[in-house]
PDB file with one MODEL, atoms N, CA, C and O in Angstrom:
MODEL        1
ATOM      1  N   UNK A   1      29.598-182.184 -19.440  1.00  0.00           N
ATOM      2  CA  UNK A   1      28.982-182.377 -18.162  1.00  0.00           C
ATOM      3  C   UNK A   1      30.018-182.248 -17.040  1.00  0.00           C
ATOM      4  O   UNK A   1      29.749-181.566 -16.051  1.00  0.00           O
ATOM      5  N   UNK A   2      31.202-182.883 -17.161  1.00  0.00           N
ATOM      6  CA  UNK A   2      32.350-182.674 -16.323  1.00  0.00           C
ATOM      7  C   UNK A   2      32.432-181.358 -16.309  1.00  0.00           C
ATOM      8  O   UNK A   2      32.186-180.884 -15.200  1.00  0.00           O
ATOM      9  N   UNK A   3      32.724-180.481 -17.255  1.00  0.00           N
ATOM     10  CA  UNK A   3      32.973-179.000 -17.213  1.00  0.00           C
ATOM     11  C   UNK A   3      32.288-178.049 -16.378  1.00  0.00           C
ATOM     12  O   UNK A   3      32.833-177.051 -15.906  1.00  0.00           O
ATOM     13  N   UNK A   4      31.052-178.383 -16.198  1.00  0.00           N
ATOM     14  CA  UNK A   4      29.923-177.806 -15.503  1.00  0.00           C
ATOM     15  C   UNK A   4      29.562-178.554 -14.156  1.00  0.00           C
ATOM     16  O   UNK A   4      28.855-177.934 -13.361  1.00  0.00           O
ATOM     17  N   UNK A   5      29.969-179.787 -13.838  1.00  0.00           N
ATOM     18  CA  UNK A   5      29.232-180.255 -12.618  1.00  0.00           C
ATOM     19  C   UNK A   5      27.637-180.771 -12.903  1.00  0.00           C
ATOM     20  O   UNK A   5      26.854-181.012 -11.984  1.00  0.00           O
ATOM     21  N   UNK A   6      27.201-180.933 -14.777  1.00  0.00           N
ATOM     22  CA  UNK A   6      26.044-181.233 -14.921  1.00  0.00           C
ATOM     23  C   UNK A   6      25.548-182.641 -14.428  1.00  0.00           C
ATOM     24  O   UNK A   6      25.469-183.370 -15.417  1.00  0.00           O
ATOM     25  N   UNK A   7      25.249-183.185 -13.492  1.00  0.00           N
ATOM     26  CA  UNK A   7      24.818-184.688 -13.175  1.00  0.00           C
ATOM     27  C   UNK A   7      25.996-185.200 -12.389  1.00  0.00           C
ATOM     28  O   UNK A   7      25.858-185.754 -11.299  1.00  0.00           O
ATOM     29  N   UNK A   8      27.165-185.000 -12.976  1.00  0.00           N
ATOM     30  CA  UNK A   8      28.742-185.344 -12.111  1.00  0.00           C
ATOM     31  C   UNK A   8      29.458-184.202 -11.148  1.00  0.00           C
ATOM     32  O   UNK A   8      29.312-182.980 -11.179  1.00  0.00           O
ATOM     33  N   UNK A   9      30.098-184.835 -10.476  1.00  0.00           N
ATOM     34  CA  UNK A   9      31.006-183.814  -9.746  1.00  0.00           C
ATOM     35  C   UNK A   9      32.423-183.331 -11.324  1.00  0.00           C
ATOM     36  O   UNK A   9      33.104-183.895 -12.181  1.00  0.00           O
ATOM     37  N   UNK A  10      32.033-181.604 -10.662  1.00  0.00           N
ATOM     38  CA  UNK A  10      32.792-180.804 -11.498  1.00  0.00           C
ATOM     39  C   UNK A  10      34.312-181.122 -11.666  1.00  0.00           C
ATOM     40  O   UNK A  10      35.096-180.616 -10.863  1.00  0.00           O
ATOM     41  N   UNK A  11      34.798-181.976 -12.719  1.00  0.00           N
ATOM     42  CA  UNK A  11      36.101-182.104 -12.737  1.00  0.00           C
ATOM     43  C   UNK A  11      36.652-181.235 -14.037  1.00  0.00           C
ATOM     44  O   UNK A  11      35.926-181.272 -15.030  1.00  0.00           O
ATOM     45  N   UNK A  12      37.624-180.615 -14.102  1.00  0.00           N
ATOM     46  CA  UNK A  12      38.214-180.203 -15.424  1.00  0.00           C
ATOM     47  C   UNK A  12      39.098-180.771 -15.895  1.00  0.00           C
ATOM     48  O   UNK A  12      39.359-180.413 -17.043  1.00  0.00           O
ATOM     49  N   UNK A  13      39.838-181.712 -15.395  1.00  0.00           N
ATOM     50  CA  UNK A  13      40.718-182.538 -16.050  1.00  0.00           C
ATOM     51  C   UNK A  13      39.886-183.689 -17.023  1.00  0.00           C
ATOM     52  O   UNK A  13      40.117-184.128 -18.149  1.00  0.00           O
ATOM     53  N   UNK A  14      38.690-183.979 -15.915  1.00  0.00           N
ATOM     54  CA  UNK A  14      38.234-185.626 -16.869  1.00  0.00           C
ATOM     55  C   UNK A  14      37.301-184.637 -18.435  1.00  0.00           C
ATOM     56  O   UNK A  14      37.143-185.093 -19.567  1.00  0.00           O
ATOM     57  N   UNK A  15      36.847-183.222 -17.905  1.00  0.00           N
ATOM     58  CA  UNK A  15      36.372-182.582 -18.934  1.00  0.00           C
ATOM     59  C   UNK A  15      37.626-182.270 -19.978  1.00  0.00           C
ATOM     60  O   UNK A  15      37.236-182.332 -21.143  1.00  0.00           O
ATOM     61  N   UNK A  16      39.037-181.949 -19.847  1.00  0.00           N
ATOM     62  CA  UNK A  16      39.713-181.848 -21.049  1.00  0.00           C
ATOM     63  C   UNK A  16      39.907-183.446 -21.550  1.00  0.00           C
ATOM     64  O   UNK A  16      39.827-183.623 -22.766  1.00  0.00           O
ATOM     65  N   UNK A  17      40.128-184.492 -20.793  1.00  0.00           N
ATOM     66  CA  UNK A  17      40.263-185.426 -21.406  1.00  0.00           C
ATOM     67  C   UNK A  17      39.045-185.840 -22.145  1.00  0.00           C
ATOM     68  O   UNK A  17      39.350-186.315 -23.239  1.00  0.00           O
ATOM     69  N   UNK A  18      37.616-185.820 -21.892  1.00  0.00           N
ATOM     70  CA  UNK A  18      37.101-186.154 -22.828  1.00  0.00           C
ATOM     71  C   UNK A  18      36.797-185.498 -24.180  1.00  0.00           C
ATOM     72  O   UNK A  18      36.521-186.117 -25.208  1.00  0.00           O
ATOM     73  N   UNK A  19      36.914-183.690 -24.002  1.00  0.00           N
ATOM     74  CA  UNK A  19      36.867-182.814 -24.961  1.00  0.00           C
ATOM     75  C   UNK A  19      38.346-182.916 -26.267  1.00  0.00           C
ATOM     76  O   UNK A  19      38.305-182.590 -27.454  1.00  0.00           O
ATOM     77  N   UNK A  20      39.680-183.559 -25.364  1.00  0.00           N
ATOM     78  CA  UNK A  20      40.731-183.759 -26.037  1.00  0.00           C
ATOM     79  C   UNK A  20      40.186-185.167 -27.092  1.00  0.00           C
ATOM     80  O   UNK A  20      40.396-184.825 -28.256  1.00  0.00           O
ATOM     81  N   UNK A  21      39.606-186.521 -27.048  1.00  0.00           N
ATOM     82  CA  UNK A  21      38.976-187.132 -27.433  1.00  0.00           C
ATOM     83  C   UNK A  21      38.432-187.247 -28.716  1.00  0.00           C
ATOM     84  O   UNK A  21      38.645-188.077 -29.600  1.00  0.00           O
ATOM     85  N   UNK A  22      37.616-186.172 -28.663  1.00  0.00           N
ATOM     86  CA  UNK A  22      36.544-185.728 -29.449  1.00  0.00           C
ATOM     87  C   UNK A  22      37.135-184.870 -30.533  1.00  0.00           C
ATOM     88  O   UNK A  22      36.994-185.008 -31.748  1.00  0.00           O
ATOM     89  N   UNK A  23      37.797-183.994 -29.903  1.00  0.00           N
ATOM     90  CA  UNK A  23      39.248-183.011 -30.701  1.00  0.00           C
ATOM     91  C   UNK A  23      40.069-183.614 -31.726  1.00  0.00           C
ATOM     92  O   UNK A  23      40.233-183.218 -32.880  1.00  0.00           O
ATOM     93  N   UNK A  24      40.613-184.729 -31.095  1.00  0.00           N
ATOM     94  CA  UNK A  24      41.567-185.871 -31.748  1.00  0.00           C
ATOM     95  C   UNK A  24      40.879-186.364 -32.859  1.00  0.00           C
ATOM     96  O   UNK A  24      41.494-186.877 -33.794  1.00  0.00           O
ATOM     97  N   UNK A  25      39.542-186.249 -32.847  1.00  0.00           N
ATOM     98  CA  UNK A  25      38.887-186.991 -33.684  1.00  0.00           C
ATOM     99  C   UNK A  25      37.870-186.566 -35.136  1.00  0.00           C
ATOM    100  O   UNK A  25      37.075-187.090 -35.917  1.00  0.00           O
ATOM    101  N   UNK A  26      38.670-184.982 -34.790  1.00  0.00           N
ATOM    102  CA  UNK A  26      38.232-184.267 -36.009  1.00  0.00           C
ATOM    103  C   UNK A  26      36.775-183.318 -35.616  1.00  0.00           C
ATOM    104  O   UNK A  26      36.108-182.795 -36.509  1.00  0.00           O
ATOM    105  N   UNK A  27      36.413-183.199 -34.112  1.00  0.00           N
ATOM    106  CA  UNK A  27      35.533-182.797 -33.608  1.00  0.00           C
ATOM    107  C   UNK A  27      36.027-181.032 -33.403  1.00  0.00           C
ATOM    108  O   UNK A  27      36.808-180.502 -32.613  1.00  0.00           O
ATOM    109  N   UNK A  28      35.072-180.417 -34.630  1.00  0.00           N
ATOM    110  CA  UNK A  28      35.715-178.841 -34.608  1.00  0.00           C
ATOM    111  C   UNK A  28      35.718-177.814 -33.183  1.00  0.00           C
ATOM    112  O   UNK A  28      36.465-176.992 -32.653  1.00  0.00           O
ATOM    113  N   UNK A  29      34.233-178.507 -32.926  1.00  0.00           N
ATOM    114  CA  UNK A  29      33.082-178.072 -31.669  1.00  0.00           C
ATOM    115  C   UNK A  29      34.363-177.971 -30.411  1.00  0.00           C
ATOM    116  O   UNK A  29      34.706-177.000 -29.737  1.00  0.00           O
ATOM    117  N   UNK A  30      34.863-179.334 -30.422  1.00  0.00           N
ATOM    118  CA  UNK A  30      35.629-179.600 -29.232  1.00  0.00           C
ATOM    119  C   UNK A  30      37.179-179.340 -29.128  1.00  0.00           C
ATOM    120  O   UNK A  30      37.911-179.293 -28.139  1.00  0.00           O
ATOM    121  N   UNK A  31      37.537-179.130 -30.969  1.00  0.00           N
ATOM    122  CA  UNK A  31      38.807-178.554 -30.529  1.00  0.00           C
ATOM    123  C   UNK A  31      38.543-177.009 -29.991  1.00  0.00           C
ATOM    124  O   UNK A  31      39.237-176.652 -29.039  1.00  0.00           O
ATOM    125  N   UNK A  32      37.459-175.944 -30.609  1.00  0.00           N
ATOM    126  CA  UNK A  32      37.291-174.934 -30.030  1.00  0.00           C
ATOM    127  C   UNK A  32      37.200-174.866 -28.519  1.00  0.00           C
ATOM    128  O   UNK A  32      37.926-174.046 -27.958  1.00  0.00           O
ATOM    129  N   UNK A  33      36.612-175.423 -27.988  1.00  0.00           N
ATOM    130  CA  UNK A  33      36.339-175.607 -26.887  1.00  0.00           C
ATOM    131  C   UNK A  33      37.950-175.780 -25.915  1.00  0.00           C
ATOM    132  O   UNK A  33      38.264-175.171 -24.893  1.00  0.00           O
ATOM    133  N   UNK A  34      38.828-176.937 -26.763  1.00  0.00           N
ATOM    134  CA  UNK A  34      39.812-176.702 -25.638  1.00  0.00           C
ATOM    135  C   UNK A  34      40.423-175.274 -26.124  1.00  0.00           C
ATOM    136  O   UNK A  34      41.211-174.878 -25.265  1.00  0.00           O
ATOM    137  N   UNK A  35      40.353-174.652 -26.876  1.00  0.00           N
ATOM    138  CA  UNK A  35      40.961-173.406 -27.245  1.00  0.00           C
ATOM    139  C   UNK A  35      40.541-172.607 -26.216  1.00  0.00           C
ATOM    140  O   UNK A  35      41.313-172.022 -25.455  1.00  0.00           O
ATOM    141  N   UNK A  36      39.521-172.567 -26.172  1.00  0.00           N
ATOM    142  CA  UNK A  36      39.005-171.953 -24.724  1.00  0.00           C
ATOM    143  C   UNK A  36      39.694-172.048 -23.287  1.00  0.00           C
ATOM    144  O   UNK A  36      40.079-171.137 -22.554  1.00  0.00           O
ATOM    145  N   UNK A  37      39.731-173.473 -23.105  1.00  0.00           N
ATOM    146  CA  UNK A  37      40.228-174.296 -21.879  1.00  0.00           C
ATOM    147  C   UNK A  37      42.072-174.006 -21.951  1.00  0.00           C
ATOM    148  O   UNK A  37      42.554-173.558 -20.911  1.00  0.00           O
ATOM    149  N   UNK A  38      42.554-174.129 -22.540  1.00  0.00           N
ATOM    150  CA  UNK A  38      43.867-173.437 -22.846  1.00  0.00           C
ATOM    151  C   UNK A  38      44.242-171.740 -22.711  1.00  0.00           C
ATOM    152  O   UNK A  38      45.335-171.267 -22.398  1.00  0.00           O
ATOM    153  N   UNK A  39      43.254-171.157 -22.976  1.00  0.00           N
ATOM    154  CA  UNK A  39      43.387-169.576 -23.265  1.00  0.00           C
ATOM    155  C   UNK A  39      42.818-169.101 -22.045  1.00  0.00           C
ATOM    156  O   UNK A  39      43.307-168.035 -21.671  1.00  0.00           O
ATOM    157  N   UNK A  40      41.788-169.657 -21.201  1.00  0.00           N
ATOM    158  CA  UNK A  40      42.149-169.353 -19.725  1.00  0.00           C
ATOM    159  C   UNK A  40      42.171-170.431 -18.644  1.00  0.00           C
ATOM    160  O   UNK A  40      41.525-170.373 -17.597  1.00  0.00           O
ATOM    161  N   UNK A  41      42.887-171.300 -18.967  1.00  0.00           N
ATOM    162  CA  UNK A  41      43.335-172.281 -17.737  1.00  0.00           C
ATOM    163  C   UNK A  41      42.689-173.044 -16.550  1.00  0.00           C
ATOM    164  O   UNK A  41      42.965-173.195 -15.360  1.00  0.00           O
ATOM    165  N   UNK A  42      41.508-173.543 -17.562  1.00  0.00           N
ATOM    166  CA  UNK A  42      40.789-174.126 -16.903  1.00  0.00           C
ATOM    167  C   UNK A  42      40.612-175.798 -16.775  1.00  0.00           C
ATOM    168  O   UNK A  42      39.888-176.640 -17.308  1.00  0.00           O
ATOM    169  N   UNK A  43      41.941-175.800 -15.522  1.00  0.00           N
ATOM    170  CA  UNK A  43      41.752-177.534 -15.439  1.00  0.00           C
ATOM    171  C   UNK A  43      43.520-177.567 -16.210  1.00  0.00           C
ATOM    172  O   UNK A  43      44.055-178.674 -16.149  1.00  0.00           O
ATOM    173  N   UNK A  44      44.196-176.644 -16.756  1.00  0.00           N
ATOM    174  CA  UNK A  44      45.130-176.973 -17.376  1.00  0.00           C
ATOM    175  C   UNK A  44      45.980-175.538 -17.042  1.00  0.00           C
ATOM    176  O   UNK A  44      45.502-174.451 -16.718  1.00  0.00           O
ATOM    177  N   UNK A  45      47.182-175.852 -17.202  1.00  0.00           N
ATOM    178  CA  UNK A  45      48.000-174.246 -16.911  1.00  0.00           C
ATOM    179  C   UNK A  45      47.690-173.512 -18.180  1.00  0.00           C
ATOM    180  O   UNK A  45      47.717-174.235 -19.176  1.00  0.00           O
ATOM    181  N   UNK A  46      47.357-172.054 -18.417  1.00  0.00           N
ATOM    182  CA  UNK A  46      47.404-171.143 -19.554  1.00  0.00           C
ATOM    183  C   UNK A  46      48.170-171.237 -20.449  1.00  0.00           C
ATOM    184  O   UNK A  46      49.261-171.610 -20.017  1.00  0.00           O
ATOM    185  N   UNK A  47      48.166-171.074 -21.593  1.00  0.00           N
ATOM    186  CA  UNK A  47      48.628-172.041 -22.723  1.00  0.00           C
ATOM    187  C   UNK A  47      48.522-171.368 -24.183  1.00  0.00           C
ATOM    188  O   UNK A  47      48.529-172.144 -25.138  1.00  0.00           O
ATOM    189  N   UNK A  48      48.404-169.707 -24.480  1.00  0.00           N
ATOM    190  CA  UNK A  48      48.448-169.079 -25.394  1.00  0.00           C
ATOM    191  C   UNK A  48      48.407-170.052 -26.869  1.00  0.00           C
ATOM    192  O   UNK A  48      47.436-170.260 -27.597  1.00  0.00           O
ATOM    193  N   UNK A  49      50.055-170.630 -27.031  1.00  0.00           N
ATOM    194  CA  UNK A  49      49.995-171.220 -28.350  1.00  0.00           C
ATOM    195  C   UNK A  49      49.247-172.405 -28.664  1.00  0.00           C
ATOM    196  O   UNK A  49      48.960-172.752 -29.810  1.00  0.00           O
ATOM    197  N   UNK A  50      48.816-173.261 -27.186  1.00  0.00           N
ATOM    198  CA  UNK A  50      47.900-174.235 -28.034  1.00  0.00           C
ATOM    199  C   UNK A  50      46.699-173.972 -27.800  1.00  0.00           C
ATOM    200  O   UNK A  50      45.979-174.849 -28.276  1.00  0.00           O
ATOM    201  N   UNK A  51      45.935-172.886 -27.103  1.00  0.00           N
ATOM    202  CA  UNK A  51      44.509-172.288 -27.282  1.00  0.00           C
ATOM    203  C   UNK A  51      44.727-171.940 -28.884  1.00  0.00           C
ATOM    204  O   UNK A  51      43.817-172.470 -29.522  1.00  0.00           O
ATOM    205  N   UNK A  52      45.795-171.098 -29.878  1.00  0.00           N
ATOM    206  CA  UNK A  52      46.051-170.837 -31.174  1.00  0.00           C
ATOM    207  C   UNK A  52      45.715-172.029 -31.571  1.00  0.00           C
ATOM    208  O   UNK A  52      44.578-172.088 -32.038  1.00  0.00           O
ATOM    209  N   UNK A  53      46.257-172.916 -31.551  1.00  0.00           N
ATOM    210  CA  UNK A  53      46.650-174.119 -32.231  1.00  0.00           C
ATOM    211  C   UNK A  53      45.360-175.103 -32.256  1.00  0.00           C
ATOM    212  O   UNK A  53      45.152-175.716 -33.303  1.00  0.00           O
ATOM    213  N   UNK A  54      44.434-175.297 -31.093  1.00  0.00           N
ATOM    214  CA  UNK A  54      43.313-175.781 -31.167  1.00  0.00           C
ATOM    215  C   UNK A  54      42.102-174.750 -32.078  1.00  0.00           C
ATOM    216  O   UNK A  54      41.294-175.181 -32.900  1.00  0.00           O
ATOM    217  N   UNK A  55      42.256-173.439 -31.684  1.00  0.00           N
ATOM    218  CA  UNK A  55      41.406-172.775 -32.484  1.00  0.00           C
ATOM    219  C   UNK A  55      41.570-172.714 -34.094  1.00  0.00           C
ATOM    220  O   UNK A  55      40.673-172.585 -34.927  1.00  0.00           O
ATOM    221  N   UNK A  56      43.044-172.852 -34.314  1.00  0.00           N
ATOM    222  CA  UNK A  56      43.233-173.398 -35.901  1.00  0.00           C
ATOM    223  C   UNK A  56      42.885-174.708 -36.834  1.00  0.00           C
ATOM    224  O   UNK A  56      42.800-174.892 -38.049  1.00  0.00           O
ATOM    225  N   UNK A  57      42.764-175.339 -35.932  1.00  0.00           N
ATOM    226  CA  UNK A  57      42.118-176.912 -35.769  1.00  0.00           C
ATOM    227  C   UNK A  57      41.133-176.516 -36.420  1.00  0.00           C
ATOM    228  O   UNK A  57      40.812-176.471 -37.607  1.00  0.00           O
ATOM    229  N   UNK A  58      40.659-176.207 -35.361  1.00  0.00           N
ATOM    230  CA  UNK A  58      38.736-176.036 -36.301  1.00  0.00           C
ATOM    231  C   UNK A  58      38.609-175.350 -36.879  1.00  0.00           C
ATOM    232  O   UNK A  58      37.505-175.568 -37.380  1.00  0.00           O
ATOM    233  N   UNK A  59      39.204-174.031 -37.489  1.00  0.00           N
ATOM    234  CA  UNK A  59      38.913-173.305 -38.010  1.00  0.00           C
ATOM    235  C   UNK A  59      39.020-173.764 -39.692  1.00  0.00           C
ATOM    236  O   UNK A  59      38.162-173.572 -40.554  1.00  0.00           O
ATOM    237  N   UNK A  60      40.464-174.479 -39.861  1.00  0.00           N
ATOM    238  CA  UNK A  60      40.967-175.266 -40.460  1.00  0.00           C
ATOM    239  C   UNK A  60      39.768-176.310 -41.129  1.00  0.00           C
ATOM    240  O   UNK A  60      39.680-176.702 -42.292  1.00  0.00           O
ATOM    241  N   UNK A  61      38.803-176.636 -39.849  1.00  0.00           N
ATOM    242  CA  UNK A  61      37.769-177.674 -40.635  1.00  0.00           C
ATOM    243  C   UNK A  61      36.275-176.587 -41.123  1.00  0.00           C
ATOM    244  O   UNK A  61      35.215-177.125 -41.444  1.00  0.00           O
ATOM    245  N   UNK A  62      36.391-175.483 -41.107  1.00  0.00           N
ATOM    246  CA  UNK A  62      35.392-174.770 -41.773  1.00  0.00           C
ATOM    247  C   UNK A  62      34.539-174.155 -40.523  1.00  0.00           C
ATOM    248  O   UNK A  62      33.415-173.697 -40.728  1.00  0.00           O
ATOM    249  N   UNK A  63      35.136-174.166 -39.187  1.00  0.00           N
ATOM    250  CA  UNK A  63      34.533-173.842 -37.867  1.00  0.00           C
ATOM    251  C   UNK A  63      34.450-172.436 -37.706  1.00  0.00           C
ATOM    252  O   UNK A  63      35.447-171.887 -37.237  1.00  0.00           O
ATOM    253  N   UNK A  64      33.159-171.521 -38.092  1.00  0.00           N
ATOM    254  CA  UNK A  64      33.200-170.089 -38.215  1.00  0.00           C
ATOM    255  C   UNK A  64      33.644-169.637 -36.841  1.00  0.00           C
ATOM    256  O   UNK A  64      34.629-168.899 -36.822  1.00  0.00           O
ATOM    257  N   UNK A  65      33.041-169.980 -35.606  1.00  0.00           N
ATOM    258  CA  UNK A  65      33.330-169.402 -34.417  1.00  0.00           C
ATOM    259  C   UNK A  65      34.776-168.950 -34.240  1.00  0.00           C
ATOM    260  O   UNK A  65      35.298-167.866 -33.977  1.00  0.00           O
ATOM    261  N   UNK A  66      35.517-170.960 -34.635  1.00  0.00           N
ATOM    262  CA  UNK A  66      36.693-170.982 -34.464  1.00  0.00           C
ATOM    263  C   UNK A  66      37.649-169.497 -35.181  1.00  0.00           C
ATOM    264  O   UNK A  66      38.393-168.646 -34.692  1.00  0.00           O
ATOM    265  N   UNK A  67      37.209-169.747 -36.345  1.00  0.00           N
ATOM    266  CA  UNK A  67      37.888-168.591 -37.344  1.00  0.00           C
ATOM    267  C   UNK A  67      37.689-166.951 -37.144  1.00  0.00           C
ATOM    268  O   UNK A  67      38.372-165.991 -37.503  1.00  0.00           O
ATOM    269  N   UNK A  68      36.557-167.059 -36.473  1.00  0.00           N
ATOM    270  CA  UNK A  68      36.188-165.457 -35.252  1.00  0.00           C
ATOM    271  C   UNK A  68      37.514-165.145 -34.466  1.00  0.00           C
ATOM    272  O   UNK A  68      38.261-164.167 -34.476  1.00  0.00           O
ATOM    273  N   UNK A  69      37.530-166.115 -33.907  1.00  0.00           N
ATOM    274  CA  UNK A  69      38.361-166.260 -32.689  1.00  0.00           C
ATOM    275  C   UNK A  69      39.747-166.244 -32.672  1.00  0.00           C
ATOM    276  O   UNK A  69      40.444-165.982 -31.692  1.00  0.00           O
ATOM    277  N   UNK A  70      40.245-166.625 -34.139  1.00  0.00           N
ATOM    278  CA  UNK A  70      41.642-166.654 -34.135  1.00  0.00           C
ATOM    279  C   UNK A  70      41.524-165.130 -35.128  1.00  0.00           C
ATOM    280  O   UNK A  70      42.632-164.593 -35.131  1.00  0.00           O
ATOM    281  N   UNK A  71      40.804-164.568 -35.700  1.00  0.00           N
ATOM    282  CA  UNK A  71      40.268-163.047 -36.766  1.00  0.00           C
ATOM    283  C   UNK A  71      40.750-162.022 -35.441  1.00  0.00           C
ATOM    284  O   UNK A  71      41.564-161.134 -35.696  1.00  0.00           O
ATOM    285  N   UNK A  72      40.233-162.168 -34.039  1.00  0.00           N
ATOM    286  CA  UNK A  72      40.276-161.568 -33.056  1.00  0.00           C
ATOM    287  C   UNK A  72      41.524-161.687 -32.442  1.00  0.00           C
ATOM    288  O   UNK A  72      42.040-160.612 -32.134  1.00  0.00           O
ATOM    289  N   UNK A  73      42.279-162.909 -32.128  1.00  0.00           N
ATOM    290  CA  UNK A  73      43.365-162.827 -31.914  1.00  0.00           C
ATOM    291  C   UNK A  73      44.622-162.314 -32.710  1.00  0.00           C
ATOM    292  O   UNK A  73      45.548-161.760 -32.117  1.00  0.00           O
ATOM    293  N   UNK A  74      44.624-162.433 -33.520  1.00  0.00           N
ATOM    294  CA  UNK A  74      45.659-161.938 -34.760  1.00  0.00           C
ATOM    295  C   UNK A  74      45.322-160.114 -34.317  1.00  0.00           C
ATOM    296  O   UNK A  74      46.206-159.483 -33.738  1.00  0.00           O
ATOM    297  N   UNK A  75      44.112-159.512 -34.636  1.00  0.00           N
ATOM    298  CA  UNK A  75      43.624-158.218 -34.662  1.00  0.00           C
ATOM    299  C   UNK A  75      44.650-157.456 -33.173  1.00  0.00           C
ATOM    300  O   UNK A  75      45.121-156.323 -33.073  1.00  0.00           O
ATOM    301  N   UNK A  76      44.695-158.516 -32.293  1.00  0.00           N
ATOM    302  CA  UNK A  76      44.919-157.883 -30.511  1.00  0.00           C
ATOM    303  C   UNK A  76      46.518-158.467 -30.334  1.00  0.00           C
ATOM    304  O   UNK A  76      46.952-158.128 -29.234  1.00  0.00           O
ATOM    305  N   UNK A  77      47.036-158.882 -30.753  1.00  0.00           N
ATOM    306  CA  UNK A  77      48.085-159.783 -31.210  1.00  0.00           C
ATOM    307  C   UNK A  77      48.382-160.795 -29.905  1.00  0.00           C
ATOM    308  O   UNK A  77      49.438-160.904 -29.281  1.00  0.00           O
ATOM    309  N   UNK A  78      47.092-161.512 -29.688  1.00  0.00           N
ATOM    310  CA  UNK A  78      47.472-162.471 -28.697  1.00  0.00           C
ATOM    311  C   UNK A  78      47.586-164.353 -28.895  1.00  0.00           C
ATOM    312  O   UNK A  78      46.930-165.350 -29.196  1.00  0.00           O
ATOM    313  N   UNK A  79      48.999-163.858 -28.446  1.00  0.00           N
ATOM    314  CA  UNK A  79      49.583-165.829 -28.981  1.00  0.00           C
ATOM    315  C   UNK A  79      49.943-165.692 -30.701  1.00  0.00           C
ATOM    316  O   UNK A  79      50.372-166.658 -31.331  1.00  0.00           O
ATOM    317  N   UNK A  80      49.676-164.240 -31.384  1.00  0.00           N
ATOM    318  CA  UNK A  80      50.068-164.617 -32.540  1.00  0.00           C
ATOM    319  C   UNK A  80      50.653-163.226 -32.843  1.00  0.00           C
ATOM    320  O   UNK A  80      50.524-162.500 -31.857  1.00  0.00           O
ATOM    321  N   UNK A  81      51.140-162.729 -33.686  1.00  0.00           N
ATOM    322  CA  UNK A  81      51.653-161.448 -34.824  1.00  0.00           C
ATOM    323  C   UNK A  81      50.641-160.903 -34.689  1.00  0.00           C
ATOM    324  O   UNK A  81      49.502-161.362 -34.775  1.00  0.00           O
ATOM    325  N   UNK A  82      51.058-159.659 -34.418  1.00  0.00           N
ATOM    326  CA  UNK A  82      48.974-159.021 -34.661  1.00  0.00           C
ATOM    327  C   UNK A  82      49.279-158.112 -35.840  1.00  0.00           C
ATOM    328  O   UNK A  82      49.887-157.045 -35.925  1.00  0.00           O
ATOM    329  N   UNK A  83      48.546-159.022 -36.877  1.00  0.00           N
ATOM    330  CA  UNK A  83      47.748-158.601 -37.807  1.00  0.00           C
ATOM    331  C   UNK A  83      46.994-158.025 -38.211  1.00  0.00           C
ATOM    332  O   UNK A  83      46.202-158.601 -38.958  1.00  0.00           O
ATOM    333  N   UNK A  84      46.837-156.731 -37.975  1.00  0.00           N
ATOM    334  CA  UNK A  84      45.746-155.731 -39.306  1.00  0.00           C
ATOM    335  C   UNK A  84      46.380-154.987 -40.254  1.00  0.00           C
ATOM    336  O   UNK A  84      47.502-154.482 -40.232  1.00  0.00           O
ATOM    337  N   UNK A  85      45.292-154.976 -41.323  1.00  0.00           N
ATOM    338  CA  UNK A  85      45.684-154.970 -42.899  1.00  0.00           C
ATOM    339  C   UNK A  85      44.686-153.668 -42.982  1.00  0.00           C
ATOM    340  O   UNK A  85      44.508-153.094 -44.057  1.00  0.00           O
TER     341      UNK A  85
ENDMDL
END
């Protein structure tokens, strides 16, 4: 809701802190999400290796999107070795 301005005024900081939260807590949904918030700097300075690092998070917990997302990064070699086989 922070992220969007849904019901609250639009903050992105109180939105990474509560998405960091949720992240911390084994929440795949929300570590993707800051992967997002990291990879274009929203509410936080741009942040290549820990947009990687959150998207490994979840991917790590069986998070298909997540595992899209880092399949795509490896492929373009961004924040990581680019990888194709």
């Amino acid at each position: 809701m922070y992220q969007n301005g849904d019901g609250v005024p639009k903050d992105d900081l109180q939105a990474v802190a509560w998405f960091r939260k949720a992240a911390d807590q084994g929440y795949a949904p929300a570590q993707d999400r800051l992967g997002f918030i990291y990879l274009n700097g929203d509410g936080v300075p741009i942040d290549v290796a820990q947009a990687v690092a959150w998207f490994r998070k979840a991917a790590d917990l069986g998070y298909a999107p997540s595992q899209d997302r880092l399949g795509f990064m490896y492929q373009n070699g961004d924040g990581v070795p680019k990888t194709i086989i």
